[in-house]
C-alpha positions as CSV (number, residue, x, y, z in Angstrom):
1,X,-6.1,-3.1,-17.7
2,X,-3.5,-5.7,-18.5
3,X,-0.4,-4.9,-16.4
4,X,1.6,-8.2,-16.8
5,X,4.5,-6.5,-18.8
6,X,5.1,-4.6,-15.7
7,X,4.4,-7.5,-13.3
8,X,7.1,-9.6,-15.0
9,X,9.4,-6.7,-15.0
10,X,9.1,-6.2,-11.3
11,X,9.4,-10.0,-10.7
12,X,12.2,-10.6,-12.8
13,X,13.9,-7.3,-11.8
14,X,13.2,-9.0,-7.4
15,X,15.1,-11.6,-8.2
16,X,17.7,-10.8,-10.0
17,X,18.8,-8.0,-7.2
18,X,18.3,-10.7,-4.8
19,X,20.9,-13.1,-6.1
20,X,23.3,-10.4,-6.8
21,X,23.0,-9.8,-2.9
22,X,23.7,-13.3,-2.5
23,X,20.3,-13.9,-0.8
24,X,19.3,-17.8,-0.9
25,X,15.4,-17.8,-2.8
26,X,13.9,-20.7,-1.7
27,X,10.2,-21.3,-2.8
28,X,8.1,-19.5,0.1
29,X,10.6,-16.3,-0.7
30,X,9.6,-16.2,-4.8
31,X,5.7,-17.0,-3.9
32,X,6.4,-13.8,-1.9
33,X,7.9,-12.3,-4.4
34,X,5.1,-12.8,-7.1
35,X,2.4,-12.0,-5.0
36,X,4.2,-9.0,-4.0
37,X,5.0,-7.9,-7.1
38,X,1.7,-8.9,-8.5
39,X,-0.4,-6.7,-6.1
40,X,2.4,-3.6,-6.9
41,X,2.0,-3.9,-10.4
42,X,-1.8,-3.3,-9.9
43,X,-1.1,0.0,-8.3
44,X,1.5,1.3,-10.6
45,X,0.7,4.4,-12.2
46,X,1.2,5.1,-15.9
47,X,4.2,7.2,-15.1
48,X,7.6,6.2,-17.1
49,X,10.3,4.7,-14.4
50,X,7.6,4.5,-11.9
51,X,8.1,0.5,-11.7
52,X,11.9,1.3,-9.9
53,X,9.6,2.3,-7.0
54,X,7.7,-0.7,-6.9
55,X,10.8,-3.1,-7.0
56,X,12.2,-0.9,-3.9
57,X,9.2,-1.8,-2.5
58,X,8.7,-5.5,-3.4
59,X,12.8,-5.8,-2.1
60,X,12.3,-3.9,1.1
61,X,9.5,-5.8,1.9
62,X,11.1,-9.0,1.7
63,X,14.5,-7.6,3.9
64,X,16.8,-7.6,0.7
65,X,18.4,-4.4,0.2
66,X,18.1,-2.0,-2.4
67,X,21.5,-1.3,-3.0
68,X,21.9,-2.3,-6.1
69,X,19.0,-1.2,-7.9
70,X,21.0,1.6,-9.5
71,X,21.8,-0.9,-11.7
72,X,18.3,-1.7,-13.2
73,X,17.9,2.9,-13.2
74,X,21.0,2.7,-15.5
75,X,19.5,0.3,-17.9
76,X,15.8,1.2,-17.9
77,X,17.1,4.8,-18.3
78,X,19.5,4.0,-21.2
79,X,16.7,1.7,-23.5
């Protein structure tokens, strides 16, 4: 199954939280976050919304926090 729509998502969706949290991404930090992401997308079930977990996931495992991932609920729920 080709999950790479969601894997991009959940990538782009990483990094843009962690600049709005002012985090500094150096290259080992968005490795991290690809292969994170990657691996998550994998187990994502076919549930709508269900990628919001994953990026909670992907951020927390990393240290950034979540705060701000209301944001992305807002817009994925509104499109």
């Amino acid at each position: 199954m080709s999950r790479m729509g969601s894997c991009y998502f959940i990538c782009m969706s990483s990094l843009f939280i962690a600049n709005l949290e002012g985090f500094e991404l150096n290259a080992v930090r968005i490795i991290l976050i690809v292969i994170v992401s990657s691996l998550g997308a994998l187990a994502l079930p076919a549930v709508p919304s269900a990628s919001i977990v994953t990026i909670i996931i992907v951020l927390s495992s990393l240290d950034i926090p979540a705060r701000k991932v209301g944001i992305l609920i807002a817009l994925e729920w509104y499109t």
